[in-house]
C-alpha positions as CSV (number, residue, x, y, z in Angstrom):
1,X,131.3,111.6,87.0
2,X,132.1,111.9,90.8
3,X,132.8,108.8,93.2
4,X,129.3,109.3,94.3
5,X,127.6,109.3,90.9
6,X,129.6,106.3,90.2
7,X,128.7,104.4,93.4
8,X,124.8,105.2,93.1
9,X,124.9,104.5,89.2
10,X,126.9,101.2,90.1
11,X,123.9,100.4,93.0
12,X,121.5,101.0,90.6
13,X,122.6,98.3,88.8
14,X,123.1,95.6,91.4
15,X,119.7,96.8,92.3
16,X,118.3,95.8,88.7
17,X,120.1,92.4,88.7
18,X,118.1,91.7,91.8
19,X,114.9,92.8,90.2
20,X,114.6,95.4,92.9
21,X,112.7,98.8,92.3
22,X,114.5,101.8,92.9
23,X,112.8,103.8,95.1
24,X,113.1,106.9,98.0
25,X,113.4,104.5,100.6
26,X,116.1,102.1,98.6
27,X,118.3,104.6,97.7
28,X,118.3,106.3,101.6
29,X,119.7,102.5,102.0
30,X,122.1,103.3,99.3
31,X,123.6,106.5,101.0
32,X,123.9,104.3,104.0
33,X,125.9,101.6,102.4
34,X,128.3,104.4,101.0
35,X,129.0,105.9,104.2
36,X,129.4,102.8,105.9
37,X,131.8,101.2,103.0
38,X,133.7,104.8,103.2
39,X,133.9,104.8,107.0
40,X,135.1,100.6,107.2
41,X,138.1,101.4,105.0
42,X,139.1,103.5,108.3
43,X,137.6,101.3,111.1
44,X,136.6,97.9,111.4
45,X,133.1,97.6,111.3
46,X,131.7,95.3,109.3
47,X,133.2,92.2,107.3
48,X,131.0,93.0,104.3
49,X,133.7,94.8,101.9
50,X,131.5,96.0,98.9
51,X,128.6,97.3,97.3
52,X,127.5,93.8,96.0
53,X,128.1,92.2,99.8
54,X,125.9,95.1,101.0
55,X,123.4,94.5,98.3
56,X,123.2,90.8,98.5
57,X,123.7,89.7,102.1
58,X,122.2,92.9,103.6
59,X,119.6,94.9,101.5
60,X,118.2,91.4,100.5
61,X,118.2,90.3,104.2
62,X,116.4,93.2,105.2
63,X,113.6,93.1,102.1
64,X,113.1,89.6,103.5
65,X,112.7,90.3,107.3
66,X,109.9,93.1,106.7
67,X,108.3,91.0,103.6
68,X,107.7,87.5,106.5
69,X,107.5,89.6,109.7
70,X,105.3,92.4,108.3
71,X,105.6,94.6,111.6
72,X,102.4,97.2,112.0
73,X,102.9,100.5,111.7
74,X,104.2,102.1,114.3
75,X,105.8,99.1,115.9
76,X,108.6,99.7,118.4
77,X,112.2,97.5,117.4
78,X,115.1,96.4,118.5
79,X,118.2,95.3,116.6
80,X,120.0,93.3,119.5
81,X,123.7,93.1,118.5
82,X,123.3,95.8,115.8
83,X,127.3,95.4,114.9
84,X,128.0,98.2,112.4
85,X,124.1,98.8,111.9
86,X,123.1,96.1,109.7
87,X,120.3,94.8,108.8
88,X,118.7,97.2,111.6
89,X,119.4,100.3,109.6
90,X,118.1,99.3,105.7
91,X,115.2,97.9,107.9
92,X,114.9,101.2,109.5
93,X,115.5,102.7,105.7
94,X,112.6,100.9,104.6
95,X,110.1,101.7,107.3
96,X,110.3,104.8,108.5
97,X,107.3,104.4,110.6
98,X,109.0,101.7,112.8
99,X,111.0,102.8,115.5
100,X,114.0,100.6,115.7
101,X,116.1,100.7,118.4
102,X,119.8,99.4,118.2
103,X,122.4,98.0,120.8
104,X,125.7,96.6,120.8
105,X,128.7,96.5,123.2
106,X,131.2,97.8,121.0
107,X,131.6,101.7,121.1
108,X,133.0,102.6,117.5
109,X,129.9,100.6,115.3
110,X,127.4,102.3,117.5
111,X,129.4,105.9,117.4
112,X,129.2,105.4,113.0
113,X,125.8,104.5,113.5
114,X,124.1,107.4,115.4
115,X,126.7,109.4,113.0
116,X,125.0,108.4,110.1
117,X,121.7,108.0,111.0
118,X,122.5,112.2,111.8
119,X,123.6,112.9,108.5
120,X,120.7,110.8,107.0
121,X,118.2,112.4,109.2
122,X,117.4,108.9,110.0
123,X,114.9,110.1,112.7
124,X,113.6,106.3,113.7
125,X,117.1,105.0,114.8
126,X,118.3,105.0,118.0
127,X,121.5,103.6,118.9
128,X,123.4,102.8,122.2
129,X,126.6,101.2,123.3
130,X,125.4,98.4,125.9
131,X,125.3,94.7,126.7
132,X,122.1,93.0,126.2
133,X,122.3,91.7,129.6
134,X,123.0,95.0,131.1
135,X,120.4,96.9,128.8
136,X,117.5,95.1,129.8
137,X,117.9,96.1,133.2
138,X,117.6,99.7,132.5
139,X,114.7,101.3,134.0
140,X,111.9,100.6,131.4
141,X,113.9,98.5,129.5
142,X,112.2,95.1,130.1
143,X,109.1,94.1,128.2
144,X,109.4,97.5,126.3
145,X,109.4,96.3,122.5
146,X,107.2,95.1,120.1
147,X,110.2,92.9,118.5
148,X,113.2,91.7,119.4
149,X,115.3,90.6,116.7
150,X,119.1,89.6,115.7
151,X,121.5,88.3,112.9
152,X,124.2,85.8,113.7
153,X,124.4,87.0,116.8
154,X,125.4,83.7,118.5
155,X,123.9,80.1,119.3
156,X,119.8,80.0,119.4
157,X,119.7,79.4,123.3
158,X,122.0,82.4,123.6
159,X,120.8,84.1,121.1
160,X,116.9,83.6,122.2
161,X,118.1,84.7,126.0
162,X,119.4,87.9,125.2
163,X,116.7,88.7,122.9
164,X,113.3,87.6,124.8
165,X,113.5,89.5,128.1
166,X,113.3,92.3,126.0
167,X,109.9,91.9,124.1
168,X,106.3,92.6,125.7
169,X,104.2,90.2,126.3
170,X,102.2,89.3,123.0
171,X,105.3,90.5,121.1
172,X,108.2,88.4,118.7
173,X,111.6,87.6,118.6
174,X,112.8,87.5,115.2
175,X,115.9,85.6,114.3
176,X,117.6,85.5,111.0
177,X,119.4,82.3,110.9
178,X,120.9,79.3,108.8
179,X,117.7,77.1,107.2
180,X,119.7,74.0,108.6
181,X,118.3,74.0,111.8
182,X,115.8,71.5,113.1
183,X,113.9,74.6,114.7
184,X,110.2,72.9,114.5
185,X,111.4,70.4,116.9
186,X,112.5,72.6,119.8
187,X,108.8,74.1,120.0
188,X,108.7,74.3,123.8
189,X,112.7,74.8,124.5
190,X,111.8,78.4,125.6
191,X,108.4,78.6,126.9
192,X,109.1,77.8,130.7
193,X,112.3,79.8,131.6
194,X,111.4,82.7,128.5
195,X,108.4,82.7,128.1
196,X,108.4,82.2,123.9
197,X,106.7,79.6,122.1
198,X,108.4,78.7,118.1
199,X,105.7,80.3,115.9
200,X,107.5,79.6,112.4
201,X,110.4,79.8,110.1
202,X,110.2,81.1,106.8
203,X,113.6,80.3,104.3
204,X,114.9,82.4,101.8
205,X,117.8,82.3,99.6
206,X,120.2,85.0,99.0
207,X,122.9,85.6,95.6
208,X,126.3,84.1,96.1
209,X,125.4,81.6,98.8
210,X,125.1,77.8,98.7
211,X,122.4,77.2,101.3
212,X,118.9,78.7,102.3
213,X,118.6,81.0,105.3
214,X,115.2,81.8,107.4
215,X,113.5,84.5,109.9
216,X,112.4,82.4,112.8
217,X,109.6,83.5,114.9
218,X,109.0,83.3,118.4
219,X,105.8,84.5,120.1
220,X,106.2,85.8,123.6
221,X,103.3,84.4,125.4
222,X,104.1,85.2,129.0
223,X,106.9,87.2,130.9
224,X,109.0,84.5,131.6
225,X,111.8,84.1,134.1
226,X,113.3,87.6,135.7
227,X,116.7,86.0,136.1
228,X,117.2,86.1,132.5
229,X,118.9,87.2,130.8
230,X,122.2,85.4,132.7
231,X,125.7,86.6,132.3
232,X,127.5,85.6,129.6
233,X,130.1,83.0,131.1
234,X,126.4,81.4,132.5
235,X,125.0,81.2,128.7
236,X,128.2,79.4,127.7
237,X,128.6,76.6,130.2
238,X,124.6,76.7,130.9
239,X,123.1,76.8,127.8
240,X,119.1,76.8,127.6
């Protein structure tokens, strides 16, 4: 058996432990997860070491953001601080009727991701090395996407600022974030400056960790505030 064989048969049965059905769509997330174990033993770019990690913290988080955010077919994406393309590429995996766009500021996790998205013929990825904050004031940038959304990417505020400009009216931002946070509360933090308004937050649980997680949605009701997003040394000592 070659290291491929092994690696597949080995994901198969992480895959089974998880009660997860093999399928076309699973197992194009398996040849991802091999490239990108393959490529992070060369360059850093992603703290997730092995199949299980990639399994149980990514495949799972990725089953869970399509089952609560159920985005139409068709829907336009994007993966705001895409790191070495995950969740955004299992998600693209998955769906490949969404169109799921991916940014990030560092140069090498978006040069392995448009790499293997070639190799995959992963059609509904793009990927491009930029700043959020710099991105969204690209010509036809702003407002373009159905959802914004983003993994411990950084505080909510921050996290929130980067990601709403981004999203059309009528559209989501989608966070995946600790359960812990009093989220329900803060209903009306965004509405004036980004125009967002807390819809929900759905928790999950994932293998090999001691607390629940959630998807948080926010519905963009209005266009909000053109100054946004700020610079980053402004989010820090400003936060919203």
């Amino acid at each position: 058996m070659n290291e491929k064989d092994a690696f597949f048969q080995q994901y198969h049965a992480i895959l089974q432990q998880n009660n997860i059905t093999p399928s076309g769509e699973i197992d194009l997330a398996g040849r991802f997860f091999h490239l990108l174990l393959e490529a992070n033993q060369r360059v850093n770019l992603t703290g997730y070491r092995s199949l299980e990690d990639m399994v149980d913290f990514n495949l799972l988080d990725a089953i869970a953001f399509l089952r609560h955010a159920e985005p139409p077919n068709g829907a336009s994406l994007i993966d705001v601080g895409a790191g070495g393309g995950l969740p955004g590429v299992p998600i693209a995996c998955l769906r490949p009727d969404l169109r799921v766009t991916m940014i990030d500021s560092i140069a090498k996790k978006i040069a392995f991701i448009q790499s293997a998205c070639e190799e995959l013929e992963l059609s509904n990825v793009t990927a491009e090395a930029a700043r959020a904050e710099e991105y969204v004031r690209l010509p036809g940038k702003r407002a373009s996407f159905d959802v914004a959304f983003a993994r411990g990417l950084s505080s909510l505020g921050a996290s929130m600022e980067y990601c709403a400009p981004l999203v059309k009216t009528g559209g989501q931002v989608i966070l995946l974030r600790g359960a812990e946070e009093m989220l329900s509360e803060e209903a009306d933090r965004f509405q004036k400056t980004l125009g967002c308004r807390f819809d929900r937050a759905e928790r999950y649980v994932l293998p090999r960790r001691d607390k629940p997680f959630c998807v948080v949605f926010y519905q963009k009701i209005a266009a909000g505030d053109r100054k946004f997003p700020r610079m980053p040394v402004q989010i820090k000592t400003r936060p919203l």
